[in-house]
C-alpha positions as CSV (number, residue, x, y, z in Angstrom):
1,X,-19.5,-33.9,-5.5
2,X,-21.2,-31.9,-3.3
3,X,-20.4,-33.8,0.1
4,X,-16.5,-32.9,-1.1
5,X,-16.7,-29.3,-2.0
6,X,-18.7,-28.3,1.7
7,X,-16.0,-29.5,4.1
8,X,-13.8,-27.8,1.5
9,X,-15.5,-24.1,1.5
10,X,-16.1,-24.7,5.3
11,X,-12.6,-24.7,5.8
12,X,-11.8,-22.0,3.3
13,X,-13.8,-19.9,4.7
14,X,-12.6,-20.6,8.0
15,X,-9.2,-19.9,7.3
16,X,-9.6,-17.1,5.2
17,X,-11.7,-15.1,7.2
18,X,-9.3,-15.4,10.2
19,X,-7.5,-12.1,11.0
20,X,-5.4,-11.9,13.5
21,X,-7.4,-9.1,16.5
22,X,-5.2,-6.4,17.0
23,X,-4.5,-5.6,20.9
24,X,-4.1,-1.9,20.1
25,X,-7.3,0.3,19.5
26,X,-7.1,2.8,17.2
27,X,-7.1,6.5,19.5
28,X,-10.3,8.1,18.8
29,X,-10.0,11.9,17.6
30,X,-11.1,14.5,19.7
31,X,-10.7,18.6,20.3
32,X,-11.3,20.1,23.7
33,X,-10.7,23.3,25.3
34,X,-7.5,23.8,27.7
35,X,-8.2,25.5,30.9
36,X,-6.4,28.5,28.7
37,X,-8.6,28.7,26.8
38,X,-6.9,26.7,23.2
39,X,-8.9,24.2,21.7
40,X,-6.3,20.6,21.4
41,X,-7.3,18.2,18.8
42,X,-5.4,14.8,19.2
43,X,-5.1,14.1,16.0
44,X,-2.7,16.7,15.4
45,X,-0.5,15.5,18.3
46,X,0.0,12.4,15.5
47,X,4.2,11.8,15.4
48,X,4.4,12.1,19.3
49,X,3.9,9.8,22.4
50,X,0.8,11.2,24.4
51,X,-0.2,9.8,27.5
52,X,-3.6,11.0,28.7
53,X,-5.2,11.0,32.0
54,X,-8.7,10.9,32.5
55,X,-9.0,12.5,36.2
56,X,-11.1,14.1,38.0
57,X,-10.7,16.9,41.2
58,X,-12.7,14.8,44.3
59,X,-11.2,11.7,43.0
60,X,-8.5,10.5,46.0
61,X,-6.7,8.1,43.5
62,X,-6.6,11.0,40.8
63,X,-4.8,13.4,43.0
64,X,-2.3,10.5,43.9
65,X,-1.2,10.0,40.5
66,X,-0.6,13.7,39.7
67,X,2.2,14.0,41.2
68,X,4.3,11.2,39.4
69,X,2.2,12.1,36.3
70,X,4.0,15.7,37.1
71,X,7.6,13.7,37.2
72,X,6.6,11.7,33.6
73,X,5.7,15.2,32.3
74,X,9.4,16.9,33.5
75,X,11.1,13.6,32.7
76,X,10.0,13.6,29.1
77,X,8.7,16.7,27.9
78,X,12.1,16.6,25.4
79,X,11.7,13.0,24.5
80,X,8.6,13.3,21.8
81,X,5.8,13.2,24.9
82,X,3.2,14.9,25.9
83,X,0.9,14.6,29.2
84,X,-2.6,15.7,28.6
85,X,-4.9,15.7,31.6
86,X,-8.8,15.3,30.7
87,X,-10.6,16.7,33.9
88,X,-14.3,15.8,34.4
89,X,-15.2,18.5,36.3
90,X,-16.6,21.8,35.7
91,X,-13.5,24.5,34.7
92,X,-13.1,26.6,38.2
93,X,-12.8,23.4,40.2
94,X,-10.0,22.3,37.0
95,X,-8.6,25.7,37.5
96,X,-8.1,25.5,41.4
97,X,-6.7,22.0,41.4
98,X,-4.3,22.9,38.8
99,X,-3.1,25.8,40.8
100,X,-3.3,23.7,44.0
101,X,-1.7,20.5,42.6
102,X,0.8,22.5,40.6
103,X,-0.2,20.5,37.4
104,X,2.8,21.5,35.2
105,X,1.4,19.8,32.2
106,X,-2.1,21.0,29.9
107,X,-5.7,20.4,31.5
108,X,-8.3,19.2,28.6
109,X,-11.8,20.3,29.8
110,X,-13.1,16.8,29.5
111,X,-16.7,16.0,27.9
112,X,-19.1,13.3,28.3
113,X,-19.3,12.3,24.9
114,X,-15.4,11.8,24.9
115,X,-15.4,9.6,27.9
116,X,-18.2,7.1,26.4
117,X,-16.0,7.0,23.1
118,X,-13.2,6.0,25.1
119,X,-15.3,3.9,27.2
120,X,-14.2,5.7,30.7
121,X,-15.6,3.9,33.5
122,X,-13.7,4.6,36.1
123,X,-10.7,7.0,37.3
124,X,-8.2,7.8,37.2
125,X,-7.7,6.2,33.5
126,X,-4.7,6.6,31.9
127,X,-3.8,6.0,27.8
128,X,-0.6,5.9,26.1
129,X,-0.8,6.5,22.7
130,X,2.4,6.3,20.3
131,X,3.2,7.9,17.4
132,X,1.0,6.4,15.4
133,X,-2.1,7.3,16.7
134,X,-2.1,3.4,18.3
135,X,-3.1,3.1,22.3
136,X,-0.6,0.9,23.5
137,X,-1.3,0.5,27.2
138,X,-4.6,1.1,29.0
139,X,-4.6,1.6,33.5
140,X,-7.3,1.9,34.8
141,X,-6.6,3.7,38.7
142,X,-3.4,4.2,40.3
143,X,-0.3,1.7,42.1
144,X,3.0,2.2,42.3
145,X,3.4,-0.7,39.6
146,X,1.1,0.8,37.0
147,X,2.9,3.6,36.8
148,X,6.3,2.0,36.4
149,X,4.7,-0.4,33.7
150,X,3.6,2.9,32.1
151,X,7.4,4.5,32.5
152,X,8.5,1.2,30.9
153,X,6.3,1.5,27.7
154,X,7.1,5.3,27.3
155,X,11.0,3.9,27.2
156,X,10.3,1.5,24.5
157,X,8.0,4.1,22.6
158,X,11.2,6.4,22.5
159,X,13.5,3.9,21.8
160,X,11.5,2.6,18.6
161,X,11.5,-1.3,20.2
């Protein structure tokens, strides 16, 4: 009886256990300090599309993607999304390269403890989050075809596809 049950349970639990993994990672709360001066907390941006940008001022592929992150910002400010920069740098250098770069969009003084969380190793990295709190796409530096992939994903988040 014993031999019978074993490759039954094995099986069971085999089966059973088996979730499907979920692609998406659920966005990790934070609240950080604008270059204004107003603290953001993420979780209260819940209901809209958020792309953030993890950046940083002597990063060459950073200052590359500000200007089309600029155009995303202008483009869809009245669509539900919101750009958030997250600048690792010290606040007058954020300050200057908003001013410099014409950053139309909020600066997040960044921390180190938020980067680890959201396992930042390199830059620029940008997140889209949708509505539901749920990263959808991850890119990791900056092309021409990241960004349209991210453009793409912002168009089905609006759309509800």
């Amino acid at each position: 009886m014993r031999k019978r049950i074993f490759p039954f349970l094995l099986l069971f639990f085999l089966f059973c256990g088996v979730k499907e993994k979920s692609t998406l990672e659920s966005s990790l709360d934070f609240t950080l300090p604008t270059l204004t001066g107003e603290n953001v907390t993420l979780s209260k941006l819940k209901g809209r599309i958020i792309l953030l940008d993890f950046w940083a001022t002597w990063c060459p592929p950073c200052r590359l993607a500000i200007p089309e992150l600029s155009k995303i910002y202008e483009e869809y400010k009245n669509k539900n999304l919101i750009v958030l920069g997250i600048g690792l740098d010290e606040k007058t250098s954020l300050l200057k390269a908003q001013e410099e770069l014409k950053i139309p969009y909020p600066i997040l003084i960044g921390s180190d403890d938020v980067a680890k969380r959201y396992k930042i190793e390199a830059i620029p990295t940008l997140l889209l989050i949708d509505k539901k709190g749920q990263t959808q796409l991850r890119k990791v530096g900056f092309s021409e075809e990241g960004m349209k992939e991210i453009r793409a994903k912002i168009e089905e988040l609006i759309s509800g596809k």
